[in-house]
C-alpha positions as CSV (number, residue, x, y, z in Angstrom):
1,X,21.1,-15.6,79.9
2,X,17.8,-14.4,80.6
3,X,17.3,-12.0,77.6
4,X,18.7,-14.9,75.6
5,X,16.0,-17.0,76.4
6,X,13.6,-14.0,75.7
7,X,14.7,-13.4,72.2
8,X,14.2,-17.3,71.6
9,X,10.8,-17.3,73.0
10,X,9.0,-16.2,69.9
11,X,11.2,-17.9,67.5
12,X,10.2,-21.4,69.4
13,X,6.4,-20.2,69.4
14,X,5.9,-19.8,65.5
15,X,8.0,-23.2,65.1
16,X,4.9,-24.5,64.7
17,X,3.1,-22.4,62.9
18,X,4.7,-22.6,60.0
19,X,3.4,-26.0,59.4
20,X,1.3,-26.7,56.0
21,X,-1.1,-29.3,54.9
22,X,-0.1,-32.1,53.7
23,X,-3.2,-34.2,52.8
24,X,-4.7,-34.4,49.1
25,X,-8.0,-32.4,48.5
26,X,-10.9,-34.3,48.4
27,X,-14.0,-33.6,47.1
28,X,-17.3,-35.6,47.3
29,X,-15.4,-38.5,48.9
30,X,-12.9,-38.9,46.2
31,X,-9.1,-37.5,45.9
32,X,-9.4,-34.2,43.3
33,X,-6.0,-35.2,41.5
34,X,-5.3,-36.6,38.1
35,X,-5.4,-40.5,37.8
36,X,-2.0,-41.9,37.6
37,X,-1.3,-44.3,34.5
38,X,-1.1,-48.1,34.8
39,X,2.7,-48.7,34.3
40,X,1.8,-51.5,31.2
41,X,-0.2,-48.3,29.6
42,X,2.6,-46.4,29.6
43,X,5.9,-48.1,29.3
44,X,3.9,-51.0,27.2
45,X,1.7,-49.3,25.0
46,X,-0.9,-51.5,27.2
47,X,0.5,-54.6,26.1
48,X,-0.2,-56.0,29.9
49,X,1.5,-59.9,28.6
50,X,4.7,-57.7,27.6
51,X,4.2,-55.9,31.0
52,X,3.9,-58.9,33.3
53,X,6.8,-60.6,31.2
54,X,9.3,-58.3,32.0
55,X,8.3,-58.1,35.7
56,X,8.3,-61.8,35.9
57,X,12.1,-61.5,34.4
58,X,13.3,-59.1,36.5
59,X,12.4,-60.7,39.7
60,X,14.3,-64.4,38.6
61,X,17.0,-62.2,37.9
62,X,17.1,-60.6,41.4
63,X,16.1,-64.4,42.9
64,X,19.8,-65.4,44.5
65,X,18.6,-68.8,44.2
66,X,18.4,-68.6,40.6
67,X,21.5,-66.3,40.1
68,X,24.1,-68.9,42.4
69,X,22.8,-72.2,41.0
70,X,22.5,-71.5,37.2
C-alpha cells in the first residue's frame, strides 16, 4: 500500500501544473482579439429594422401567453 501511494505522489503533484491560461491578452488596457460583428451586420446586411423585426417575432412566438390564447 505504501509504494502505491508513492508511485501516486508525483502524479497528484503535477495535477496542477498542467494548468494553462485562460484569460484574453490584453494590451494597453484593451483585449488584443478581433472585434466580433454585430449580428444585424452580418445575418442582415446591417439592415438593423429587419434585425430588430425578427427578434421581436421570435420572442411572441416563444411568449406562451401568445401561443395558448391565439
Amino acid at each position: 500500500m505504501k509504494r502505491i501511494l508513492i508511485l501516486c505522489l508525483p502524479l497528484t503533484l503535477l495535477a496542477g501544473c498542467l494548468e494553462v491560461d485562460q484569460h484574453p491578452n490584453w494590451v494597453h488596457g484593451m483585449y488584443a482579439g478581433k472585434k466580433d460583428d454585430r449580428p444585424f451586420l452580418r445575418h442582415f446586411h446591417n439592415d438593423k429594422l429587419s434585425w430588430w423585426g425578427t427578434i421581436s417575432n421570435r420572442n411572441m412566438n416563444q411568449n406562451e401567453y401568445n401561443r395558448a390564447n391565439p
